[in-house]
C-alpha positions as CSV (number, residue, x, y, z in Angstrom):
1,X,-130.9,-154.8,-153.5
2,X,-131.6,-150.9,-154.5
3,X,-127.9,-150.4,-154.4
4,X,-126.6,-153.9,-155.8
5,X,-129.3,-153.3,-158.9
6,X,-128.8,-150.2,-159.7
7,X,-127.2,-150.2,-163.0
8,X,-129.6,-153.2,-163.8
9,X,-132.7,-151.4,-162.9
10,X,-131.9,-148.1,-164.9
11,X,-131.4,-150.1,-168.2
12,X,-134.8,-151.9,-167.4
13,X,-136.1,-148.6,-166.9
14,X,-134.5,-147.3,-170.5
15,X,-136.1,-150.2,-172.5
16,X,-139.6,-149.9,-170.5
17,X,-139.6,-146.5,-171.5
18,X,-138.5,-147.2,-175.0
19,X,-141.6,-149.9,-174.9
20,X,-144.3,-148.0,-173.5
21,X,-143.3,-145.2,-176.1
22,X,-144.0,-147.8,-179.0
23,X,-147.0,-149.1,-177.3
24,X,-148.7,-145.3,-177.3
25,X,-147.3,-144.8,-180.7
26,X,-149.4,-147.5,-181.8
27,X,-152.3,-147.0,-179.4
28,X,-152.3,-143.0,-181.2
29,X,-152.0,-144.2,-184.3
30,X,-155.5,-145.9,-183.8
31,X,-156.9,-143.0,-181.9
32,X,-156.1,-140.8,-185.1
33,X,-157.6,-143.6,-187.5
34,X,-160.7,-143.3,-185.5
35,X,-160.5,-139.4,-185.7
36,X,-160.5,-139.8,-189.4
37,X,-163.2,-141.9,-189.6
38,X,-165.8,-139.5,-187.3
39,X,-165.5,-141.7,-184.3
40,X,-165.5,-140.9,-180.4
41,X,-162.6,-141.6,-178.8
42,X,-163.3,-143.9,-175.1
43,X,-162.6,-142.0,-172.1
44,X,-160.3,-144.8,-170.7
45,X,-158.2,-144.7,-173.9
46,X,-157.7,-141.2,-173.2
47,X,-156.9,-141.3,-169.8
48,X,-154.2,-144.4,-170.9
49,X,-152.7,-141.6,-173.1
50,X,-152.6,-139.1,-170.2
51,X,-150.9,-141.5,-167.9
52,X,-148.5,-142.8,-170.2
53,X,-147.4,-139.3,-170.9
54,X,-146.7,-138.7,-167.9
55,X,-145.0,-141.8,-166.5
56,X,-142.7,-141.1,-169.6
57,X,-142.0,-137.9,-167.6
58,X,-141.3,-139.0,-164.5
59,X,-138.9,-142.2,-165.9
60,X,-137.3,-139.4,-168.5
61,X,-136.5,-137.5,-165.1
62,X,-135.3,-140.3,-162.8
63,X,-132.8,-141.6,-165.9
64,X,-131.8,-137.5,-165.6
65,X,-130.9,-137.5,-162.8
66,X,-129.0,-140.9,-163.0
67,X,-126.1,-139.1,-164.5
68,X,-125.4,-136.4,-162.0
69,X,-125.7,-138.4,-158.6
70,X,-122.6,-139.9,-159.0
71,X,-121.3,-142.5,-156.1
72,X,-124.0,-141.0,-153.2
73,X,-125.6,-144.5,-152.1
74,X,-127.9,-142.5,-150.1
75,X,-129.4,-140.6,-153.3
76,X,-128.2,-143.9,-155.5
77,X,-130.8,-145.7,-153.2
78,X,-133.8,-143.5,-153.3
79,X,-133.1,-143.2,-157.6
80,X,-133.3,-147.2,-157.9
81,X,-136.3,-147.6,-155.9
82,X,-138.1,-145.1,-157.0
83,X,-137.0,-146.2,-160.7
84,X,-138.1,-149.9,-159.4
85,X,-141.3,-148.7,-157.8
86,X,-142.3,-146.9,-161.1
87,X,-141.6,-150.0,-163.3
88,X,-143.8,-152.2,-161.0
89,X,-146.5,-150.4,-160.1
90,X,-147.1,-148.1,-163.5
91,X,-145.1,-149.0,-166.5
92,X,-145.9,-153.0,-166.2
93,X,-150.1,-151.7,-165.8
94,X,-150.1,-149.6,-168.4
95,X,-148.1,-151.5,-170.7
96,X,-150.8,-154.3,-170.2
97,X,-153.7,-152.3,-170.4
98,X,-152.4,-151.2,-174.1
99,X,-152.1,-154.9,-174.9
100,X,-156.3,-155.8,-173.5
101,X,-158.0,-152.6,-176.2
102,X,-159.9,-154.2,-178.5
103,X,-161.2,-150.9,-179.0
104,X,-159.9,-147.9,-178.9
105,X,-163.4,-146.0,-180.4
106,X,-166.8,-146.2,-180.9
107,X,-169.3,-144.8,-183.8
108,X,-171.2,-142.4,-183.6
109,X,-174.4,-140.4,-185.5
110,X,-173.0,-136.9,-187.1
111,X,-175.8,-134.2,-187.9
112,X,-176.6,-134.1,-191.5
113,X,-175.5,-131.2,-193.6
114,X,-179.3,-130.0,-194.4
115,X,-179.0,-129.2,-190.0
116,X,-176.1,-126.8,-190.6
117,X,-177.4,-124.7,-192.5
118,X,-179.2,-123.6,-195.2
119,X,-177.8,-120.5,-197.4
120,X,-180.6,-121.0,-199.8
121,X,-183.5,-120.6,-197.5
122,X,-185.8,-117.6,-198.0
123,X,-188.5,-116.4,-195.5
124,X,-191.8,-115.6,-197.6
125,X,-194.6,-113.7,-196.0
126,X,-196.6,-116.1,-197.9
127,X,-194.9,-118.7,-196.4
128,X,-195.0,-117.4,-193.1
129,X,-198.5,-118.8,-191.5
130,X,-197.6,-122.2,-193.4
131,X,-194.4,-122.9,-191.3
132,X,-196.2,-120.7,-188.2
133,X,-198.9,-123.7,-188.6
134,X,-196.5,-126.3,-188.7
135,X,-194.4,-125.4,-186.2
136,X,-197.2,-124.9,-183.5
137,X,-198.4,-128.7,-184.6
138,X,-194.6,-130.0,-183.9
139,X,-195.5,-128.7,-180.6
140,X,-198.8,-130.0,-180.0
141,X,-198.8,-133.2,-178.2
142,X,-202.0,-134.4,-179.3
143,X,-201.1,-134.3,-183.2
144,X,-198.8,-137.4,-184.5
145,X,-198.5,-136.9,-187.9
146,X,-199.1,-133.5,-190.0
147,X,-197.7,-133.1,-193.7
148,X,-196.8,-130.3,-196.4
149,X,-198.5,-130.6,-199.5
150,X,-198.4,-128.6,-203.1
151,X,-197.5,-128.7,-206.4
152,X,-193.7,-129.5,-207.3
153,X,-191.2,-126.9,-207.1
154,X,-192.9,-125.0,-204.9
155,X,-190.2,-125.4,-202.1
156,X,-191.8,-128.2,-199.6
157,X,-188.9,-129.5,-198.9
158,X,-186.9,-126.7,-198.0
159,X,-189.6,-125.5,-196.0
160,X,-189.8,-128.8,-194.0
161,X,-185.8,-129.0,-193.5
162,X,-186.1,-125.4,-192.3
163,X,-188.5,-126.1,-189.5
164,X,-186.4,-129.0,-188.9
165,X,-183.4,-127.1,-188.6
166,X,-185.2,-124.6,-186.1
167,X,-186.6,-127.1,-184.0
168,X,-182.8,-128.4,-183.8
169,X,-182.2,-125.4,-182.4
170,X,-184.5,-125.3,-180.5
171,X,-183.5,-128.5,-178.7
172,X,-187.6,-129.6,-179.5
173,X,-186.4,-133.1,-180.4
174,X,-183.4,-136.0,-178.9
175,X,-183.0,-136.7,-183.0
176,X,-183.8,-135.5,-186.3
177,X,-184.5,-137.8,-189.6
178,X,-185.0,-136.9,-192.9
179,X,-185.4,-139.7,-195.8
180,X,-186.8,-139.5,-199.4
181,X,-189.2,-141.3,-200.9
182,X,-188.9,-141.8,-204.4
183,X,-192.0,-142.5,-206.9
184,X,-191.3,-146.0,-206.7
185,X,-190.5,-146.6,-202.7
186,X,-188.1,-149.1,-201.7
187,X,-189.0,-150.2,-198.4
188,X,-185.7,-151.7,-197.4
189,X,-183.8,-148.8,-198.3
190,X,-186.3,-146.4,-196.5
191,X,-185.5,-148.8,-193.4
192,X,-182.1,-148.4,-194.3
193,X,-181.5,-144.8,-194.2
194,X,-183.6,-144.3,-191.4
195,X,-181.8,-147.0,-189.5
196,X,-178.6,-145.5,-190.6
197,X,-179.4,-142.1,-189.2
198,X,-180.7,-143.6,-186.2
199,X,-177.8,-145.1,-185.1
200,X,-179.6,-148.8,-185.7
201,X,-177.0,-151.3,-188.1
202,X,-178.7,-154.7,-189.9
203,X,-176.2,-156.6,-189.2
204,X,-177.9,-159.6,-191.5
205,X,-178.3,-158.8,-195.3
206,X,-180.2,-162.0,-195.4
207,X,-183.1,-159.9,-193.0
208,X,-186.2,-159.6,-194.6
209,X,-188.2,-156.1,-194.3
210,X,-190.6,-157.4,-191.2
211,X,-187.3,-158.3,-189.6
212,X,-185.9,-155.2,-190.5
213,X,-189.2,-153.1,-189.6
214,X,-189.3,-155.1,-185.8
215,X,-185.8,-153.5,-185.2
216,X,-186.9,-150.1,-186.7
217,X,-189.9,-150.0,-184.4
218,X,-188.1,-151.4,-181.6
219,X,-185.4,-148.4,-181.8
220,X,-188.2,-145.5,-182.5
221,X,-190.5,-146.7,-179.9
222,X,-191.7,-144.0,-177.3
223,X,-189.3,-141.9,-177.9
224,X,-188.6,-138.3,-178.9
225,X,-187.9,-138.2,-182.4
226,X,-189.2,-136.1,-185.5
227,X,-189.3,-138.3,-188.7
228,X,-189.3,-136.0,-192.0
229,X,-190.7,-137.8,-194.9
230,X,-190.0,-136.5,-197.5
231,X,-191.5,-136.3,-201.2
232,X,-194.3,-139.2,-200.8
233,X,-196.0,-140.1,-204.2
234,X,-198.7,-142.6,-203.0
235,X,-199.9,-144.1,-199.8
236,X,-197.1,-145.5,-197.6
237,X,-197.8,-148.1,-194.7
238,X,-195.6,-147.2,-191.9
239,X,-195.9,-150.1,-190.1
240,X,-194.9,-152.2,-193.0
241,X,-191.5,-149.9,-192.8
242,X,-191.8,-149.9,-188.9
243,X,-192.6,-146.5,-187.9
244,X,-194.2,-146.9,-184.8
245,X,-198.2,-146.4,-184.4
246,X,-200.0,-144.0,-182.6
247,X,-200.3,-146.1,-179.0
248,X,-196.4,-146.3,-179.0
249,X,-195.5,-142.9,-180.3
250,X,-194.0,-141.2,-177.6
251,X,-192.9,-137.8,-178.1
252,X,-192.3,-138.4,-181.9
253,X,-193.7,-136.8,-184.6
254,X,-193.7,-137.2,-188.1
255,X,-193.6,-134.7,-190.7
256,X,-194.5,-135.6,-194.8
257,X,-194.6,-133.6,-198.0
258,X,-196.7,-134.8,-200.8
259,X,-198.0,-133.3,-204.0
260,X,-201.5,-134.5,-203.2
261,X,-203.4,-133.8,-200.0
262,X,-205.4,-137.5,-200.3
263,X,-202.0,-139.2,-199.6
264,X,-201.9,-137.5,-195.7
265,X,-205.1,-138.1,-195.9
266,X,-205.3,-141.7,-196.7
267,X,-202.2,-142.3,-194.1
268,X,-204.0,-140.8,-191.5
269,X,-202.5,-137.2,-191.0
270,X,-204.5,-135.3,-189.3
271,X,-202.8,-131.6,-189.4
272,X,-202.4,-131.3,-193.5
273,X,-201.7,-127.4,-194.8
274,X,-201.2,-126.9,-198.0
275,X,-198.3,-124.3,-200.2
276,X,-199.4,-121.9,-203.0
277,X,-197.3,-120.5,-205.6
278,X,-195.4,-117.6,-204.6
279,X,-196.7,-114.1,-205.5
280,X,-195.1,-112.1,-208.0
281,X,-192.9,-109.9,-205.8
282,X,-191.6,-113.1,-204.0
283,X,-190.8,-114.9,-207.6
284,X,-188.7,-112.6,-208.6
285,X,-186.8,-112.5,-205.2
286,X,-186.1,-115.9,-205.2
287,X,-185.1,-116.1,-209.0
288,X,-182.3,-112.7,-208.3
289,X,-181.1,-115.5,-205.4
290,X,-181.0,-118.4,-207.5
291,X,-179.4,-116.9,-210.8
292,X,-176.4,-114.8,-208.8
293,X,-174.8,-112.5,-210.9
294,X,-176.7,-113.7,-213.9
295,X,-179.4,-111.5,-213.0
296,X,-177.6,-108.4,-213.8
297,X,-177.4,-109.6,-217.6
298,X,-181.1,-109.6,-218.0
């Protein structure tokens, strides 16, 4: 049947191969949509991609060599059954296995910008025992919660980012979050951008914030994570947002900034240091950085 089929079999080859091209044309166009959009590529979809490159080989060889063995029904045997053998047991699979994807991708959580890096930083020596302190309580598993507080503008949150950034680094933490709270807090869209950052999705807009904070607490629970919050104006309940409490902390930590020390205080923090204003060697530092090649006009 080799011999008898032999034309028939190589033009079934030619329009598998002309099918299986389309089918990882279209499979790689969705792989490259997912690239775009910051997603991880499955390892099966890859491995499709692999094998259909090289099936395409070996058929691209076979139909090759169609042309040069002539009338030989010895090597006009072994050609159509090995071109018959690859159709059935590798172009038919993977030509079905492109048709079951439903996904070709999956999400997933990209370090924030602030983690990159920060050009503007500047190390103060009157800085230096304020991070020192913080940095030691990150590391201390009996303290849950420790905050920043000072005047505004003095740099607390760039401070706090920076630590975060080195315990990044440092590999101290499984996942970093930093959020804002404004003067007037939002508690959905605190659970939001934690959520968000976290990996967590609401799928229901209809869900209400003790809904929301159940799946918050939920996906924080004894774990290892360091929650920055940032800029706090006035007592905030995290429970309410669904931080979880002391009993189910885990490893995390959280880490606050605040102009005023009774906020930490009032939320229960119990490692609260406090920023000064710079001296005047340190000001004018940090104004050369800031104003560039301004400075030189003064």
């Amino acid at each position: 049947m080799y011999l008898c089929n032999y034309e028939k079999n190589f033009d079934k080859l030619q329009d598998d191969v002309l099918k299986l091209t389309n089918a990882r044309s279209k499979v790689q166009r969705r792989v490259e949509e997912a690239k775009n959009n910051l997603e991880v590529i499955e390892e099966n979809v890859k491995k499709l991609l692999d094998d259909v490159d090289s099936v395409i080989v070996k058929a691209e060889e076979l139909i090759e060599n169609q042309s040069s063995i002539g009338t030989d029904c010895l090597s006009r045997y072994q050609n159509s059954k090995a071109a018959s053998e690859l159709m059935e047991d590798n172009i038919d699979p993977l030509l079905q296995q492109e048709i079951s994807f439903k996904k070709v991708s999956h999400p997933t959580i990209h370090k924030e910008i602030w983690l990159r890096s920060n050009e503007d930083y500047l190390a103060f020596e009157s800085r230096n025992s304020t991070v020192k302190n913080v940095w030691d309580a990150l590391q201390d598993e009996e303290i849950y919660m420790m905050g920043v507080y000072g005047m505004g503008g003095l740099g607390k949150t760039t401070l706090v980012q920076e630590i975060g950034r080195k315990a990044d680094d440092d590999k101290l933490f499984d996942e970093i979050v930093f959020v804002e709270v404004t003067e007037t807090p939002d508690t959905k869209k605190i659970q939001t951008v934690i959520a968000n950052k976290l990996g967590l999705k609401f799928e229901d807009a209809m869900e209400d914030e003790s809904q929301r904070a159940s799946k918050l607490y939920s996906r924080m629970e004894k774990r290892n994570i360091l929650l920055i919050i940032d800029n706090i104006w006035e007592e905030l309940d995290l429970k309410i947002v669904g931080i979880p409490s002391l009993a189910d902390r885990g490893r995390n930590k959280i880490l606050m900034t605040t102009r005023n020390v009774d906020v930490l205080e009032k939320m229960g923090s119990t490692k609260n240091l406090g920023m000064g204003i710079l001296n005047e060697e340190e000001a004018w530092r940090l104004f050369h950085k800031m104003a560039g090649n301004y400075y030189n006009s003064f």
